[in-house]
C-alpha positions in Angstrom: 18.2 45.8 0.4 16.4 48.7 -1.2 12.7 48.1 -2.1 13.4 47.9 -6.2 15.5 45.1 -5.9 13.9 43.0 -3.3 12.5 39.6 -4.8 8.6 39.0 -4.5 7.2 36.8 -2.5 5.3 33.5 -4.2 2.0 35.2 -2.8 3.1 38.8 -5.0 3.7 36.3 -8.1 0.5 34.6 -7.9 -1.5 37.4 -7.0 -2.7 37.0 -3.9 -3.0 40.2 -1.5 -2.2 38.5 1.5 0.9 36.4 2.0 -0.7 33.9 4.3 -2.5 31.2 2.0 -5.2 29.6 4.0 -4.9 25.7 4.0 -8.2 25.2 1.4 -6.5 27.4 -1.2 -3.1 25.3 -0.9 -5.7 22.6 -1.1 -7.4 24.1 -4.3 -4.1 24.4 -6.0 -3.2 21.1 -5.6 -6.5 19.3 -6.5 -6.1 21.2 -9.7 -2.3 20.2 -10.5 -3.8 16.5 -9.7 -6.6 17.3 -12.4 -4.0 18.2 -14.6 -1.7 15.3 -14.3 -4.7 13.0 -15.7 -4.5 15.3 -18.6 -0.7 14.7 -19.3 0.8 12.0 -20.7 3.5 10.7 -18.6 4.8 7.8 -18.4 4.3 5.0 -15.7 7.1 6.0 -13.9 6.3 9.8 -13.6 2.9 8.9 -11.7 4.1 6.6 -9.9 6.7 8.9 -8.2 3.9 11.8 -8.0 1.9 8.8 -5.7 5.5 8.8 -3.9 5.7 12.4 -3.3 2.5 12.6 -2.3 2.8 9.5 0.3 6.0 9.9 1.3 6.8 14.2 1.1 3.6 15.8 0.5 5.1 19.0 2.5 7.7 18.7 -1.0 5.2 18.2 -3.7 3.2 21.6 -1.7 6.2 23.4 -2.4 7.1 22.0 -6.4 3.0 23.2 -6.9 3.6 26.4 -5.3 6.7 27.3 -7.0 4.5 26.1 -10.3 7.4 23.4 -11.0 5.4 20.6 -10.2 3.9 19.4 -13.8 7.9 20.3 -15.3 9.2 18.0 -12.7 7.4 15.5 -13.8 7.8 15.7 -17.5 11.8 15.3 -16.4 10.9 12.4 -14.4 8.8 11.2 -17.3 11.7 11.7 -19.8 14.2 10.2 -17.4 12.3 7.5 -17.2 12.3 6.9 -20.9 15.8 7.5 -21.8 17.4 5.5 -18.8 14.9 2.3 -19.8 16.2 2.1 -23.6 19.6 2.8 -22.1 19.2 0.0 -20.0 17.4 -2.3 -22.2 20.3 -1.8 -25.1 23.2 -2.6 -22.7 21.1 -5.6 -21.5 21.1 -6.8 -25.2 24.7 -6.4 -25.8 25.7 -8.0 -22.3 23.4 -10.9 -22.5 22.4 -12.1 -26.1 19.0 -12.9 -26.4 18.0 -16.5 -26.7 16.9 -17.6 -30.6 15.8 -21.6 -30.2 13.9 -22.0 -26.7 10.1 -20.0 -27.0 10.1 -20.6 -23.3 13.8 -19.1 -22.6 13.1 -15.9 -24.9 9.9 -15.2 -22.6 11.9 -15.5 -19.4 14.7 -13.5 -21.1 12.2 -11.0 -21.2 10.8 -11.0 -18.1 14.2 -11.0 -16.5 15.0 -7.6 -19.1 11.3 -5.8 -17.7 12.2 -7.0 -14.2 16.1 -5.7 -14.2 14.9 -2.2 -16.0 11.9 -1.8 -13.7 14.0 -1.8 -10.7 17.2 0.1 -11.7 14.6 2.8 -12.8 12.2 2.7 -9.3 15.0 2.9 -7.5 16.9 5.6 -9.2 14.1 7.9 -10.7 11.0 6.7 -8.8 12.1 6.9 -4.9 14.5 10.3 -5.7 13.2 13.5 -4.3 13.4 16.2 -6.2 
């Protein structure tokens, strides 16, 4: 591959002279995307799965930072989030009718609705790497 078409390297992108990023600059990027997430707003969801990423494949969320993909992945996961809980709220009202008499029933039909929405959505937005 002649030298005009070869692809540069992250380091190139960014900047940096060397291509060997010492671990406290890795570091320093990543304390600022954190700084920025607090500045977003996302959605529960959304930080939840950055805790995930960061607990469960921090090598993962290194590499979404470094790539600069890291605060767009989670305004998908953010949006995801959304659109698959009124998705799953509005078939929940057409499949099971909500209760009009019974205070008591209504609050435990809603409960049950926040309980089946919250784990459809952990389980497939939350826990999905990306």
């Amino acid at each position: 591959m002649s030298e005009n078409n070869r692809k540069p390297t992250l380091a190139e992108e960014f900047g940096f002279e060397d291509e060997r990023m010492t671990i406290e600059e890795i570091m320093a990027m990543e304390a600022e995307e954190d700084e920025d997430l607090e500045d977003l707003s996302l959605s529960k969801y959304a930080k939840m799965w950055a805790i995930y990423m960061e607990e469960e494949h921090p090598a993962r969320k290194s590499f979404l930072i470094l790539e600069g993909i890291w605060q767009e992945t989670l305004q998908e996961v953010s949006t995801e989030a959304r659109e698959m809980a009124q998705t799953l709220t509005d078939d929940y009202y057409k499949q099971f009718p909500r209760p009009k008499d019974d205070y008591m029933a209504t609050v435990q039909y809603e409960y049950k609705l926040q309980a089946h929405v919250e784990e459809v959505i952990m389980r497939d937005i939350v826990y999905k790497e990306r």
